[in-house]
MIBAGU-944559 format. One record per residue (C-alpha): residue number from 1; x, y, z negated. Coordinates in steps of 0.2 Angstrom, whole numbers. Last residue first. Layout:
residues N
{NUM,{X,Y,Z}}
...
***
This chain:
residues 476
{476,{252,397,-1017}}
{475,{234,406,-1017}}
{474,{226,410,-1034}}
{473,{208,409,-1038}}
{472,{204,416,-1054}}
{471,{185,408,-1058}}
{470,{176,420,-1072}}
{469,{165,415,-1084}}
{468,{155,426,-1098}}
{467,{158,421,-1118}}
{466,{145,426,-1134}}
{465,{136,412,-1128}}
{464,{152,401,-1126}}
{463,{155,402,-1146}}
{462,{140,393,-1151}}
{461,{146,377,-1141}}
{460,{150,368,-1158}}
{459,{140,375,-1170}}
{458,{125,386,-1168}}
{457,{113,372,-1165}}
{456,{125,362,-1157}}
{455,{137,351,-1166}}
{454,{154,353,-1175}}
{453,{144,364,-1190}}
{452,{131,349,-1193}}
{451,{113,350,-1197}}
{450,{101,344,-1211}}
{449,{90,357,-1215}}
{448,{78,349,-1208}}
{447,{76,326,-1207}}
{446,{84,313,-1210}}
{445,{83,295,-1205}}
{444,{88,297,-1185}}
{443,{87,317,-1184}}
{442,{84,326,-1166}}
{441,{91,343,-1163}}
{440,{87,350,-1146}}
{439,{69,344,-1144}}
{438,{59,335,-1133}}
{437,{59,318,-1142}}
{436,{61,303,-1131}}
{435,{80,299,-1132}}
{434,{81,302,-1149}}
{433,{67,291,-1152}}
{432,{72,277,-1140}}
{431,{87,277,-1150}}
{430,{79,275,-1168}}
{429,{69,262,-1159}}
{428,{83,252,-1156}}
{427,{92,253,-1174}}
{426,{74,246,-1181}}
{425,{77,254,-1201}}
{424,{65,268,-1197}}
{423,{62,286,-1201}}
{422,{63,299,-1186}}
{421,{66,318,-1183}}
{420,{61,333,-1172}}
{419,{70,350,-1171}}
{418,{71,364,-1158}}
{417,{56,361,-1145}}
{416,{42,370,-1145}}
{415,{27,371,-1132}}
{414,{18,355,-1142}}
{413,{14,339,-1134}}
{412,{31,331,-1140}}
{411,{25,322,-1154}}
{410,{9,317,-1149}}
{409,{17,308,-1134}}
{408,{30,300,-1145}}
{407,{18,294,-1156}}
{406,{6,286,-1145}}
{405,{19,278,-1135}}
{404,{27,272,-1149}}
{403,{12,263,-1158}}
{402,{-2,264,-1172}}
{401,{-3,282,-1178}}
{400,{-7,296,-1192}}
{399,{-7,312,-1195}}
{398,{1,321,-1210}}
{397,{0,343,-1210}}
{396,{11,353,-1220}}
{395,{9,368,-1224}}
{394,{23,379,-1236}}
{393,{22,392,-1224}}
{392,{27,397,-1209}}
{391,{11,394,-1198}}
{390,{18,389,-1180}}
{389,{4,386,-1169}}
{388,{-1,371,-1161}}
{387,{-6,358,-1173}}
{386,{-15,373,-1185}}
{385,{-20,380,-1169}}
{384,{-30,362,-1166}}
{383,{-31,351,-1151}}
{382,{-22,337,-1161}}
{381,{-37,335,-1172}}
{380,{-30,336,-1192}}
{379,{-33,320,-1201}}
{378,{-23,329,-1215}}
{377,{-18,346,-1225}}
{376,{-4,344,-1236}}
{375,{-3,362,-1243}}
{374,{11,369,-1259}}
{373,{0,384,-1267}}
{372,{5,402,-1259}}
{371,{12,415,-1268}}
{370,{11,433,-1261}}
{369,{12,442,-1278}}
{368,{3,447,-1293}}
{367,{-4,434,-1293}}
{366,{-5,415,-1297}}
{365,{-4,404,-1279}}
{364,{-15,404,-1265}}
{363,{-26,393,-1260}}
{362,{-25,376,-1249}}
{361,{-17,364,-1262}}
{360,{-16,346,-1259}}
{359,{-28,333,-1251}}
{358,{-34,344,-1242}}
{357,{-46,335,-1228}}
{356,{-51,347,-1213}}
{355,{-68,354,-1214}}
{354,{-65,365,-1201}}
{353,{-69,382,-1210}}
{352,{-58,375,-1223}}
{351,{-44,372,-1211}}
{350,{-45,391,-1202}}
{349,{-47,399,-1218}}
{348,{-30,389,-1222}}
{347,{-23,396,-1208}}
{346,{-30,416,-1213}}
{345,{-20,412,-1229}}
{344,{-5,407,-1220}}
{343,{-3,424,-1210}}
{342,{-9,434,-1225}}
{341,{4,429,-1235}}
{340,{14,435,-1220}}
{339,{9,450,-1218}}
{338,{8,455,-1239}}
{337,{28,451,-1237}}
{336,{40,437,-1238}}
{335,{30,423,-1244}}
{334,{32,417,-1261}}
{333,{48,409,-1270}}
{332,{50,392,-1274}}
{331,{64,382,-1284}}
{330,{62,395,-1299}}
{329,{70,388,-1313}}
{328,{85,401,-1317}}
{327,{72,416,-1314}}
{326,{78,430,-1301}}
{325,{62,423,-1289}}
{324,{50,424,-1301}}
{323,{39,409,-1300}}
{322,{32,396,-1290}}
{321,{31,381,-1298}}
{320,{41,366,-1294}}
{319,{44,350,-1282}}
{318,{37,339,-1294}}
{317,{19,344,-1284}}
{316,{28,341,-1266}}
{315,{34,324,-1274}}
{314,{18,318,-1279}}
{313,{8,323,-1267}}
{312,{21,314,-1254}}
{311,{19,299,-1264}}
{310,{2,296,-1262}}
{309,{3,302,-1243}}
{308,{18,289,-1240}}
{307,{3,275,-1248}}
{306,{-12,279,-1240}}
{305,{-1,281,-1223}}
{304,{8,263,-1226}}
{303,{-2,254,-1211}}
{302,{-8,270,-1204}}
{301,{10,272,-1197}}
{300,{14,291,-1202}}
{299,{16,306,-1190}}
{298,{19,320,-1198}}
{297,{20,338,-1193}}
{296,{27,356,-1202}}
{295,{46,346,-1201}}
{294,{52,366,-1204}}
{293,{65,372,-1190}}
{292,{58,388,-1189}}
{291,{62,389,-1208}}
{290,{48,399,-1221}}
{289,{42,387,-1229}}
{288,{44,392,-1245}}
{287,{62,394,-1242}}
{286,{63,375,-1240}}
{285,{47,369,-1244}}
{284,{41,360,-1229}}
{283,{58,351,-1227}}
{282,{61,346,-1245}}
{281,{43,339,-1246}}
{280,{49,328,-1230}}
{279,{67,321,-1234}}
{278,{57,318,-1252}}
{277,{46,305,-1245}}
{276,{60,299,-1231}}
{275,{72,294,-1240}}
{274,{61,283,-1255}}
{273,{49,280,-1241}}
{272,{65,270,-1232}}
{271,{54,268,-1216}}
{270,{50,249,-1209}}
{269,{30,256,-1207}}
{268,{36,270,-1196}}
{267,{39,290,-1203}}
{266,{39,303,-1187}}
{265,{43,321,-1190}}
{264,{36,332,-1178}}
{263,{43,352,-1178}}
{262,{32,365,-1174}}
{261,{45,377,-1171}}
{260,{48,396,-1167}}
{259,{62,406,-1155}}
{258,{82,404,-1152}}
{257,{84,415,-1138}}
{256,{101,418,-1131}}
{255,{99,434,-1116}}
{254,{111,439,-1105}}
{253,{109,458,-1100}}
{252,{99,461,-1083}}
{251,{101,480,-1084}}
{250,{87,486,-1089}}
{249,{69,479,-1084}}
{248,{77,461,-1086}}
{247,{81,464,-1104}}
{246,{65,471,-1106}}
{245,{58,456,-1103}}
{244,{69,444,-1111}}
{243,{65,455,-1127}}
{242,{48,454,-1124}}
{241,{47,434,-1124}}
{240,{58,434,-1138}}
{239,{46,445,-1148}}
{238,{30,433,-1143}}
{237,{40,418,-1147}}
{236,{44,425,-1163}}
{235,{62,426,-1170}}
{234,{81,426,-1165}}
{233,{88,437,-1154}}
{232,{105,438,-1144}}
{231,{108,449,-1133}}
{230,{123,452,-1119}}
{229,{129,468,-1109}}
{228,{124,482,-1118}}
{227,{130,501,-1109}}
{226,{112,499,-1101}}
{225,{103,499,-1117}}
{224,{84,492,-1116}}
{223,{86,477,-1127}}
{222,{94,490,-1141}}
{221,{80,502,-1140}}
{220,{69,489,-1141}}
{219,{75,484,-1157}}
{218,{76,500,-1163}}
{217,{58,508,-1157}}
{216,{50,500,-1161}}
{215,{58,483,-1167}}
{214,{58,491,-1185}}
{213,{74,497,-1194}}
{212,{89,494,-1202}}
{211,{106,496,-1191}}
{210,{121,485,-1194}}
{209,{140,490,-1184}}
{208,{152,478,-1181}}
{207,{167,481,-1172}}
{206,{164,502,-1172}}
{205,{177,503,-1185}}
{204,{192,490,-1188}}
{203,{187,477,-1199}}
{202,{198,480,-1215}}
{201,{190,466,-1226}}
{200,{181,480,-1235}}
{199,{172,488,-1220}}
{198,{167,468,-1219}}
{197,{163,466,-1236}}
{196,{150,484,-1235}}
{195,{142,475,-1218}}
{194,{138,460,-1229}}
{193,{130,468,-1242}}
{192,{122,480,-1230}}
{191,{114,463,-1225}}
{190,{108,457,-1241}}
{189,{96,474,-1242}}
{188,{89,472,-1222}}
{187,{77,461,-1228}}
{186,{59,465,-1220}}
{185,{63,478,-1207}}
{184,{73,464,-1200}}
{183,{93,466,-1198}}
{182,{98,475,-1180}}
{181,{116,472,-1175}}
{180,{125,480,-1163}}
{179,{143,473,-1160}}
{178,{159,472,-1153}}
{177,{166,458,-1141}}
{176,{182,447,-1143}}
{175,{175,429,-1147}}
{174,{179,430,-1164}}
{173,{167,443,-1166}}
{172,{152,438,-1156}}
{171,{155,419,-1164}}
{170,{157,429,-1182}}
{169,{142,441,-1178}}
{168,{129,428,-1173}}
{167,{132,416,-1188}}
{166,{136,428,-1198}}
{165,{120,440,-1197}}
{164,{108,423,-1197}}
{163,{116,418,-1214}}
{162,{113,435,-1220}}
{161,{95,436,-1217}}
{160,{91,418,-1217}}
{159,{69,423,-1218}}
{158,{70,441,-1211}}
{157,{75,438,-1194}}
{156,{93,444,-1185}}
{155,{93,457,-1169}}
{154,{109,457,-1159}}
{153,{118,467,-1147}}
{152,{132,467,-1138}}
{151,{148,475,-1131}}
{150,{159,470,-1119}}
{149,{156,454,-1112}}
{148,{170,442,-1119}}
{147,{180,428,-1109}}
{146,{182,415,-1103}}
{145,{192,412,-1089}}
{144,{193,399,-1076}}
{143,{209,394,-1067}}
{142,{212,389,-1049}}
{141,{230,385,-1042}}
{140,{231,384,-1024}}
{139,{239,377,-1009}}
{138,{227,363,-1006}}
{137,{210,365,-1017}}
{136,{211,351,-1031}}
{135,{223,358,-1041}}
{134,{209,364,-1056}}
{133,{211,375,-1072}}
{132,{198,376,-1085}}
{131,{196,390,-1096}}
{130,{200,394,-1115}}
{129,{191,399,-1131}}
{128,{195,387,-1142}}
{127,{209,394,-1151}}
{126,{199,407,-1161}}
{125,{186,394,-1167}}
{124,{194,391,-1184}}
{123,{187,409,-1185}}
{122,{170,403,-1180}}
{121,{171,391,-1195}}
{120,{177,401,-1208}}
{119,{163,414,-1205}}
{118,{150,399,-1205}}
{117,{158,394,-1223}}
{116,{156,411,-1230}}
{115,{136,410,-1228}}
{114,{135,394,-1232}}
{113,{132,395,-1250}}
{112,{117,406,-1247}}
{111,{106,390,-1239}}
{110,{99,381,-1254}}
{109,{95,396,-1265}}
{108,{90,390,-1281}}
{107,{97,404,-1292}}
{106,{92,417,-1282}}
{105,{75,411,-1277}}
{104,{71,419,-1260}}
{103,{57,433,-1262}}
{102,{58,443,-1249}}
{101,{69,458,-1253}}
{100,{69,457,-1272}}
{99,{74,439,-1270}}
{98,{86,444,-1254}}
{97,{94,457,-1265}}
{96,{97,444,-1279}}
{95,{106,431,-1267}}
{94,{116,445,-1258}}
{93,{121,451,-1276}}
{92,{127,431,-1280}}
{91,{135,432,-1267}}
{90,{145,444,-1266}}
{89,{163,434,-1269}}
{88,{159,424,-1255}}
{87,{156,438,-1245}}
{86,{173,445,-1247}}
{85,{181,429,-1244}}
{84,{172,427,-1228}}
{83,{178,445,-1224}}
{82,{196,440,-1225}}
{81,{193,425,-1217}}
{80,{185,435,-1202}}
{79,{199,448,-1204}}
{78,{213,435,-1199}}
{77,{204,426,-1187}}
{76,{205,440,-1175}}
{75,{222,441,-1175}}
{74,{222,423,-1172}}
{73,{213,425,-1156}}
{72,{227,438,-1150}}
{71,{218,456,-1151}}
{70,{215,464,-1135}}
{69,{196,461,-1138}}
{68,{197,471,-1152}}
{67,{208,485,-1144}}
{66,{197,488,-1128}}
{65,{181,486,-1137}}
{64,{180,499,-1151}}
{63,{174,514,-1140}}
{62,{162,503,-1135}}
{61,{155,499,-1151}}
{60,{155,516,-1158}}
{59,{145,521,-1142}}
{58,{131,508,-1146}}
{57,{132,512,-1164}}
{56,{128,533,-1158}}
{55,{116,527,-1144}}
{54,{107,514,-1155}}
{53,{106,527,-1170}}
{52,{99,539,-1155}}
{51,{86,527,-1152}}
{50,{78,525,-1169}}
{49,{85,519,-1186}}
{48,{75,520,-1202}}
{47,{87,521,-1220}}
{46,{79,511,-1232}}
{45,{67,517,-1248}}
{44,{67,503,-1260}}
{43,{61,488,-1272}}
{42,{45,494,-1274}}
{41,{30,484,-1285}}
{40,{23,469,-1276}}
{39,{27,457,-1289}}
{38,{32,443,-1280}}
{37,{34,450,-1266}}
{36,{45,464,-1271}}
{35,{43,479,-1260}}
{34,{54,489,-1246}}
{33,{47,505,-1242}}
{32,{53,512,-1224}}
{31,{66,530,-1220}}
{30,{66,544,-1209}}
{29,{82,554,-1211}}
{28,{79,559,-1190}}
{27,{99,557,-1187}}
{26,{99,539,-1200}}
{25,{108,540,-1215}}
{24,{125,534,-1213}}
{23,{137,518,-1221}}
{22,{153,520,-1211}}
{21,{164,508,-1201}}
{20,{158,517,-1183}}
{19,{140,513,-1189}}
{18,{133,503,-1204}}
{17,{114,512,-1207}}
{16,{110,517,-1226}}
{15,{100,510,-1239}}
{14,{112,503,-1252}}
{13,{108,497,-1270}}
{12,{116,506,-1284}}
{11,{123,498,-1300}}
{10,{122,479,-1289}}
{9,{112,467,-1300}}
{8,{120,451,-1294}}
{7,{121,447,-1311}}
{6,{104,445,-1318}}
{5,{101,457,-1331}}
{4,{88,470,-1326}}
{3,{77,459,-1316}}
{2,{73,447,-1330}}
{1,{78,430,-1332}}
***
C-alpha cells in the first residue's frame, strides 16, 4: 500500500496552531520539518509556536472560562460525544498522519481505536464531580466542593499522540476548565486532526486550543505562565523534573506528572507460558516499543528460563517485519525520529561493548529508515544502565531467579514505578506480588497494555487532577 492511496490520506495536511477556535500561523511565521521515519524523506513544514502564541492561547482560554465552567455537567457532555463521534470518523487519517509522523502502523495500530472511547468516558464522568458534605461540627453544615482551576496547560508525547491529547483534554474539559495544550515536536500532524473535530463539534472557542512546537521555548513558556493555574505533562523524567521546577519558580501551579518506566515482569515456574510468552513479546513491541509502560525486564525461574527464552525467540520473530508503516501487514513500525534510533543504537553499543549474550537481534533493521531489529538481551548485571535506564525500544532484557525475595527485591530496585506484572497459578503468591511491587498498576497473569477505564491510571480518579478542593463551612 503505497502512500498515495491509503485512505486517511487527507487532500491537504494542516500545519497551523488551534487558538480561540481557529487554525493560525504562528506571530514570528517560523515553522519545523517533519520527516517520515521510515523513509526519512519530508512529510511537512509545521507551524512553530513561541511565547507570544502562549500569551495569545493563554488569553483565549481565559476569556473562555467563565461561560464553560458555568456549563451544567451534562452540557459539557454534550460536545465531548459530539467530538468523539467526530474523531471516530477520522481515524483512519489520525492513523496515517501518525505513520508519516512517527511511524505507527496504520493498519495495525493497537491503541487508535480508543481514542473516541476515552472521550465517551470522561463525558460519562460529568455527574461525578461532586463534594462531600459532613454534620459532624454542632450547629453547622460542611460541604466540600470541587471544582475547576481555571485555565490549564498541558504538554502531550510523541509516541500516543492523540490518545494522550483526549485523555488529558476530555477530564480538563469535562471538568470545567479551558485548555493549552502543547503536542510534541515529533507528531503534532494527528493532533490538528483532533483539534479540526473539536471546532467541528461546536466547541466554543478558546476551550481547547493546540499549539505545535518545541519545549523551548513553548513548553516552557507554558510552565512559566502566571494566568495557568494547573499542568499536566507527560514524558521524560529529566522534562518532568524541569517542568515541576519551573512550575515552582512561577506561580506554584499544580503539577500531574506521569514520567518513564522500567517495567519488571515476573514469570514463575507454575506460569501458563502459552499466556505469558506472547503477554511479553506483545508488551515490548507495542508501538515499537515505544510505551513507558513496556515490560522492558524479566525475571524467569531458572528452572523453565531455557525453555520461556526458546519460546520468546520465537514469538518476538513471528511477531512480524518491520515494514512501511501505510502497508496492510506492517505490525511494526520504526523509531520515531533519527534521535531516537539513535537512543537504542547507542544501548546496543552499550551491550556489545559489555559482552552481554544476544540471543536475538541487536542491529538495526533494513534502511532507509530508523528500524531497529526485535532484541532480547540476557544475563544482564543488575547494576547496568541497560537495567536502569529507560531504552524505548523494542529491548528487552530476561534475568533469571530462584526465590520471592530475590525477585521482588530485583524488581523493585529501580527509580520507576508505573507498571509491574506477575505470572503464576499459586493465588497467594499472586497477592504477595501485588502487594510487594512498587508500582501503581500491577498485573496478576497479564501484563502492558492491559488496563482498565474504571481504574486509576487515567481512569477512574483522572477527573480529580483537573479538580481543586474547597471546604464551605456554614454556620446554623
Amino acid at each position: 500500500m503505497s502512500e498515495s492511496t491509503h485512505p486517511g490520506k487527507p487532500a491537504v495536511i494542516e500545519n497551523r496552531l488551534f487558538i480561540n477556535g481557529e487554525f493560525v500561523p504562528s506571530r514570528s511565521g517560523k515553522k519545523f520539518d517533519l520527516y517520515n521515519p521510515a523513509t526519512e524523506a519530508l512529510s511537512a513544514s509545521v507551524y512553530e509556536a513561541d511565547g507570544e502564541d502562549v500569551d495569545r492561547a493563554v488569553a483565549a482560554a481565559k476569556a473562555a472560562f467563565p461561560a464553560w465552567s458555568e456549563l451544567g455537567g451534562m452540557q459539557r457532555a454534550v460536545y465531548l460525544n459530539r467530538w468523539a463521534d467526530l474523531l471516530e470518523k477520522n481515524l483512519a487519517e489520525i492513523s496515517y498522519l501518525d505513520a508519516i509522523c512517527m511511524g505507527k502502523p496504520a493498519y495495525n495500530d493497537a491503541i487508535a481505536h480508543y481514542i473516541p472511547t476515552i472521550v465517551r468516558f470522561f463525558a460519562a464522568k460529568a455527574f461525578d464531580v461532586t463534594g462531600e458534605s459532613s454534620l459532624n461540627t454542632p450547629d453547622f453544615i460542611n460541604i466540600s466542593l470541587r471544582q475547576p482551576f481555571g485555565v490549564c496547560g498541558a504538554i502531550i508525547p510523541w509516541n500516543g499522540p492523540c490518545v494522550m491529547l483526549v485523555q488529558k483534554a476530555a477530564g480538563a474539559l469535562i471538568t470545567g476548565n479551558t485548555l493549552v495544550m502543547k503536542s510534541s515536536e515529533k507528531a503534532p500532524l494527528s493532533c490538528l486532526v483532533a483539534a479540526r473535530c473539536a471546532r467541528e463539534a461546536g466547541l466554543p472557542a478558546g476551550v481547547f486550543n493546540l499549539l505545535n512546537g518545541y519545549g523551548r521555548p513553548c513548553g516552557e513558556a507554558i510552565a512559566r505562565h502566571l494566568e495557568i493555574r494547573k499542568i499536566s505533562f507527560t514524558g521524560s523524567t529529566l522534562t518532568g523534573k524541569a517542568i515541576q521546577r519551573m512550575a515552582a519558580e512561577s506561580n506554584l501551579k499544580s503539577v500531574t506528572l506521569e514520567l518513564g518506566g522500567k517495567s519488571p515482569l515476573v514469570i514463575w515456574d507454575d506460569a501458563d507460558l502459552a499466556k505469558a510468552v506472547p503477554a511479553a513479546a506483545t508488551s515490548i513491541l507495542l508501538n515499537t516499543g515505544q510505551a513507558c509502560f513496556a515490560s522492558s525486564r524479566i525475571y524467569v525461574h531458572q528452572r523453565i528460563a531455557p525453555d520461556f527464552l526458546d519460546r520468546l525467540t520465537s514469538a518476538m520473530t513471528a511477531h512480524g517485519a518491520s515494514g512501511d508503516p501505510l502497508a496492510r501487514d506492517t505490525t511494526r513500525g520504526p523509531q520515531a525520529d533519527k534521535q531516537q534510533f539513535e537512543r537504542v543504537m547507542s544501548y546496543l553499543s552499550l551491550a556489545r561493548d559489555g559482552h552481554i549474550t544476544t540471543p536475538l537481534g541487536g542491529t538495526r533493521g533494513p534502511e532507509p529508515g530508523y528500524f531497529i531489529a526485535p532484541t532480547i538481551l540476557t544475563d544482564v548485571p543488575e547494576t547496568s544502565r541497560l537495567m536502569k535506564e529507560e531504552i524505548f525500544g523494542p529491548v528487552v532484557i530476561v534475568n533469571t531467579f530462584h526465590d520471592e525475595d530475590e525477585v521482588m527485591q530485583k524488581a523493585n530496585d529501580t527509580e520507576y514505578g508505573l507498571y509491574a506484572s506477575v505470572f503464576t497459578r499459586d493465588l497467594g503468591r499472586a497477592l504477595r506480588a501485588a502487594k510487594r511491587l512498587e508500582a501503581g498498576t500491577v498485573g496478576v497473569n497479564c501484563t502492558s497494555p492491559t488496563l482498565a477505564f474504571d481504574m486509576p491510571f487515567g481512569g477512574r480518579y483522572a477527573s480529580d487532577y483537573w479538580t481543586e478542593l474547597k471546604s464551605v463551612l456554614i454556620s446554623l
